[in-house]
C-alpha positions in Angstrom: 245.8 -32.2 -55.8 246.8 -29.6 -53.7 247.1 -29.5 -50.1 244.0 -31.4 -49.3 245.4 -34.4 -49.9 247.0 -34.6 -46.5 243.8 -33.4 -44.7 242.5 -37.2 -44.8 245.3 -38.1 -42.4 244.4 -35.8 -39.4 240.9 -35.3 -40.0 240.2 -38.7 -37.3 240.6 -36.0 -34.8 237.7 -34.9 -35.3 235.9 -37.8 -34.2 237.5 -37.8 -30.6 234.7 -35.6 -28.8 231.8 -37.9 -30.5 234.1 -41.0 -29.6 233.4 -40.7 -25.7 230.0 -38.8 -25.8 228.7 -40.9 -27.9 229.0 -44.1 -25.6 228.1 -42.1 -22.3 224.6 -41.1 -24.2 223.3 -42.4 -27.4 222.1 -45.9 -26.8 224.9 -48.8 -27.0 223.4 -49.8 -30.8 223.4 -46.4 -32.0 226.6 -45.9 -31.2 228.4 -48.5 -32.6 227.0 -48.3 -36.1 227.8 -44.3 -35.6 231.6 -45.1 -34.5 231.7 -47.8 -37.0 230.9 -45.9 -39.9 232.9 -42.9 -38.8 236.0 -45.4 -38.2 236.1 -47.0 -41.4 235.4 -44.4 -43.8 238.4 -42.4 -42.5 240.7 -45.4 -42.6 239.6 -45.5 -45.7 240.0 -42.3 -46.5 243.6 -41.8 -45.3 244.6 -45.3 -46.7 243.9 -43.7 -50.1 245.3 -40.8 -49.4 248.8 -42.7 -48.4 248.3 -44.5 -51.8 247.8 -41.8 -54.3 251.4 -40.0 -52.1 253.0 -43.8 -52.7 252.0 -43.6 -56.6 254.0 -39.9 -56.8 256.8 -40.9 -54.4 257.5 -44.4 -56.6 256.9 -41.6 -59.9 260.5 -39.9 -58.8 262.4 -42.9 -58.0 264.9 -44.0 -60.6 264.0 -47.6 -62.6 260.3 -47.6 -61.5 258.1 -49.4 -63.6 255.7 -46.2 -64.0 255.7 -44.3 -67.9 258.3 -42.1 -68.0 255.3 -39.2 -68.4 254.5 -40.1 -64.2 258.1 -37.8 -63.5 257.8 -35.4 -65.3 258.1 -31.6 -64.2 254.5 -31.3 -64.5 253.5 -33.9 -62.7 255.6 -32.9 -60.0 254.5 -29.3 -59.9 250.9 -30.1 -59.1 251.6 -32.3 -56.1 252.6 -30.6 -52.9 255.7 -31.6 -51.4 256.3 -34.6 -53.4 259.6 -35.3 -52.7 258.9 -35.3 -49.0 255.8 -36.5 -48.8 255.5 -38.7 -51.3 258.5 -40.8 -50.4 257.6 -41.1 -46.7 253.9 -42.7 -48.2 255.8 -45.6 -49.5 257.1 -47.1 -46.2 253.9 -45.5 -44.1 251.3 -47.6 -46.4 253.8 -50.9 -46.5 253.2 -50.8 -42.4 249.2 -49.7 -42.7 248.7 -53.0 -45.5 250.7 -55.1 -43.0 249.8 -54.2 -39.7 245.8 -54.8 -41.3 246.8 -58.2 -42.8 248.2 -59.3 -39.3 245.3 -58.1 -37.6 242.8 -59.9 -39.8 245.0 -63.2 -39.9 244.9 -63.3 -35.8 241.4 -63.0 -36.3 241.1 -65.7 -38.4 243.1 -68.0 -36.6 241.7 -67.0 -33.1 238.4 -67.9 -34.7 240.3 -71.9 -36.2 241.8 -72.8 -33.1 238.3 -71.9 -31.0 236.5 -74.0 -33.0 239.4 -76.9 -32.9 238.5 -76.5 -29.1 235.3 -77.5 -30.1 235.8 -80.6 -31.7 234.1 -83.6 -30.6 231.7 -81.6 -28.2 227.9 -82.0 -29.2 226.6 -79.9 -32.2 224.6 -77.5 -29.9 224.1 -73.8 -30.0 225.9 -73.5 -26.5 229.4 -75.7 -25.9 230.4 -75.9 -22.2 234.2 -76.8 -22.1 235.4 -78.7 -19.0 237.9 -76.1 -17.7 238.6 -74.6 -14.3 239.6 -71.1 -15.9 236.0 -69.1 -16.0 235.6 -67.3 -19.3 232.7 -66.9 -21.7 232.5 -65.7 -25.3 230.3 -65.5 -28.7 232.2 -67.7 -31.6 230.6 -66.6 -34.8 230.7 -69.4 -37.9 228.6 -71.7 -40.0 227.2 -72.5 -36.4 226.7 -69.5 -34.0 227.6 -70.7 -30.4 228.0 -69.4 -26.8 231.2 -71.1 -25.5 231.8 -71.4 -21.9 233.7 -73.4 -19.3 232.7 -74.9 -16.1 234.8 -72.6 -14.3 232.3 -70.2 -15.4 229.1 -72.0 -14.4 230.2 -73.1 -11.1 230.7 -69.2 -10.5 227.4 -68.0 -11.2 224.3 -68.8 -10.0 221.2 -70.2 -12.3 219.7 -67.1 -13.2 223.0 -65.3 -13.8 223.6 -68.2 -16.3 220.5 -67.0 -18.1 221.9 -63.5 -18.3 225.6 -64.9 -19.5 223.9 -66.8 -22.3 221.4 -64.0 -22.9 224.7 -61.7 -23.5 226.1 -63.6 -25.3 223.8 -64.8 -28.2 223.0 -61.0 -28.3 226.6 -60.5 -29.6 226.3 -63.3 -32.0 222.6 -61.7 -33.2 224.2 -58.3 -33.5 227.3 -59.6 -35.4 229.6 -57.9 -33.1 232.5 -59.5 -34.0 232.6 -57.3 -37.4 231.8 -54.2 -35.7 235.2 -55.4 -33.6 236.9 -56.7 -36.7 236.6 -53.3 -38.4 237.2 -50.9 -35.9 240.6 -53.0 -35.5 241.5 -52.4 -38.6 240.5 -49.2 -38.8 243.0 -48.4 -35.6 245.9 -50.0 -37.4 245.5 -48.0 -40.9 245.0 -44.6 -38.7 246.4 -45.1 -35.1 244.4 -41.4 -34.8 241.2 -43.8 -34.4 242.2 -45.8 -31.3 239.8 -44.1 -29.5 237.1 -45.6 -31.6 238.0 -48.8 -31.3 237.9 -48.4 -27.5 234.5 -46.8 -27.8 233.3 -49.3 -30.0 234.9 -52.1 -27.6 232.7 -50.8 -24.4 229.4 -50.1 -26.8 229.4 -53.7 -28.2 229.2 -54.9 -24.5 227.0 -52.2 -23.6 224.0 -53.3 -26.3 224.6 -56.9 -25.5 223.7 -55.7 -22.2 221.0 -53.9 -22.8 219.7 -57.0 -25.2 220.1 -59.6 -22.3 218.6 -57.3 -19.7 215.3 -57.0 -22.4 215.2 -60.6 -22.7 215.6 -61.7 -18.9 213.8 -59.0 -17.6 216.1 -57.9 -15.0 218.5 -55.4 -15.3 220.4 -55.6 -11.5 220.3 -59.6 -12.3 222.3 -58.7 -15.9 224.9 -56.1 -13.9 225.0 -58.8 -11.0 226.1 -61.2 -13.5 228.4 -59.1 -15.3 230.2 -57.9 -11.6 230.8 -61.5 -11.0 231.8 -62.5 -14.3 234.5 -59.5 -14.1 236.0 -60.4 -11.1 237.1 -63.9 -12.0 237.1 -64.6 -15.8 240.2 -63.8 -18.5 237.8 -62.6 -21.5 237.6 -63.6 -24.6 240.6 -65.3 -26.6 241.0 -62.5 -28.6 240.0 -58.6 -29.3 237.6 -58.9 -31.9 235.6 -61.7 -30.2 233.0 -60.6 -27.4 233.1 -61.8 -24.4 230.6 -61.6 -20.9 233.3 -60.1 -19.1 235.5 -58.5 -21.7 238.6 -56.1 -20.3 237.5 -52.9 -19.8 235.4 -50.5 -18.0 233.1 -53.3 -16.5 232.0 -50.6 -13.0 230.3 -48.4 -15.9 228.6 -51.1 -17.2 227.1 -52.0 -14.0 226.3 -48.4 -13.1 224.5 -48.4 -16.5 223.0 -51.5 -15.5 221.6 -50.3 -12.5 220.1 -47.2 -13.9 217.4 -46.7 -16.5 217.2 -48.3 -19.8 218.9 -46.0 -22.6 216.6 -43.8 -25.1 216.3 -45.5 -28.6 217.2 -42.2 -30.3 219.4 -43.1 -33.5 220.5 -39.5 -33.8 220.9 -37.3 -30.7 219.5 -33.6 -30.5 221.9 -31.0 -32.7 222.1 -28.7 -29.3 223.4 -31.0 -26.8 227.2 -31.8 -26.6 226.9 -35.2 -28.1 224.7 -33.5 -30.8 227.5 -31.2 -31.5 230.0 -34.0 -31.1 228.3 -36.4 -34.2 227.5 -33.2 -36.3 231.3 -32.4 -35.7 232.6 -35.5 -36.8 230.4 -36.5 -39.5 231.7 -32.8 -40.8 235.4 -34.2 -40.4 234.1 -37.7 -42.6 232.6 -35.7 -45.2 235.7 -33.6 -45.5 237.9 -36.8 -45.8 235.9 -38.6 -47.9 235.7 -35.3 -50.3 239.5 -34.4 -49.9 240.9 -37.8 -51.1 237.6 -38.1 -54.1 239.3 -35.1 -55.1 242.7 -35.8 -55.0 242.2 -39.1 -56.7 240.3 -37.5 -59.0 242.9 -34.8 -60.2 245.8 -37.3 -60.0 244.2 -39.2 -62.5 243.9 -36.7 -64.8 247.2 -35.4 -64.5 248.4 -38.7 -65.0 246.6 -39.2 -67.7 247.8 -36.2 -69.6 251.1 -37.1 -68.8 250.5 -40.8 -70.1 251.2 -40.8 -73.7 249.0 -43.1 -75.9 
């Protein structure tokens, strides 16, 4: 296994130049998928990477259920640090597998208890709840639907409403609640990848922007909306749902609003910053996603040789 092995636990860092760059200027859809990707194959990576550790740290302790060949001397010799290492990998993953099962529970009941809210309203793509609080969001289900209060309505002005829903179905046409959903989860298995979830967080908003500005036509009416909606309205219910006027950097996304539309490059130029950025941190993937192949790879051979028949 070798030293590599531990590489897929710090190698996240290299994603933190593309993180910001990559939201500042590759287009909003672009980025996400970019971030997305990035995010979840090096959770993925270092999740593995804490689980082949676990497997050698459970080898050494006594009355594990393991073959007696998974402690031997040999086995032991060809894994760095073992005793160290391995040991720490057996509380570190328990956290990672619980912290992730939490996250994906709130989801799912964030996701019940909107659509409880939602009983007994009409069956219509767009459910207007009679609330004072002003708030918008995409629920994602069997039946896509902009939810929205009163509050909300009463704040903005007819055309604004056109942006709001605009926004809003463009979340639900994107799917960004997944994007949201796996970045999340992807923060909690590496905490090294909260930037990315922030990223992801601002360019899921940012290409429901751009989507609602395309489809009303008016980009100042979109950031108009957007300002208002900021000011006054809570967000969504939870962080992997979208909402119009979602926490965060809301004065960028009105600058961005107000300037041109974003190039539809996929993949920006290799000399420019960002270029370097994405180049650097798809390196940093690839070297992840090789390190753990190969330390899974030459643990199960070592285990197997030390498995008798």
């Amino acid at each position: 296994m070798g030293v590599f092995v531990f590489l897929p636990l710090v190698l996240p860092l290299s994603a933190w130049p593309m993180a910001r760059l990559a939201e500042q200027h590759l287009h909003p859809r672009a980025a996400t998928w970019l971030l997305t990707a990035v995010a979840v194959v090096l959770a993925v990576c270092s999740t593995l990477c804490l689980a082949l550790l676990m497997v050698v740290g459970t080898a050494q302790l006594p009355g594990n259920p393991l073959p007696d060949g998974w402690s031997d001397p040999e086995v032991r010799e060809a894994v760095p640090y073992d005793e160290v290492a391995g040991k720490a990998a057996i509380p570190a993953l328990i956290v990672v597998l619980a912290s992730c099962g939490r996250a994906a529970w709130r989801h799912h009941r964030v996701r019940r208890r909107a659509n409880q809210a939602l009983a007994g309203l009409p069956a219509r793509s767009v459910a207007i709840l009679p609330d004072d609080i002003p708030y918008a969001y995409a629920l994602p289900g069997k039946r896509d639907r902009v939810v929205t209060t009163t509050g909300m309505l009463q704040v903005l002005t007819g055309p604004e409403r056109r942006a709001l829903f605009a926004h809003e179905r463009a979340h639900l046409v994107g799917h960004h609640h997944r994007f949201l959903l796996a970045v999340q989860l992807a923060a909690r298995a590496n905490p090294f990848l909260r930037p990315l979830r922030t990223a992801v967080a601002y360019t899921t908003e940012r290409w429901a922007d751009e989507d609602a500005a395309a489809r009303v036509g008016n980009r100042r009416l979109v950031a108009r909306a957007v300002g208002k909606a900021a000011l006054v309205s809570r967000g969504a219910p939870g962080v992997t749902l979208a909402g119009f006027a979602a926490p965060g950097p809301v004065p960028r996304r009105v600058a961005a609003l107000l300037g041109p539309a974003p190039s539809a490059r996929n993949w920006p130029p290799v000399f420019t910053a960002v270029g370097l950025a994405a180049w650097g941190a798809a390196a940093g993937t690839t070297a992840s996603a090789l390190s753990s192949a190969n330390a899974a790879v030459s643990l199960f051979f070592i285990l197997k040789a030390a498995t008798p028949l």
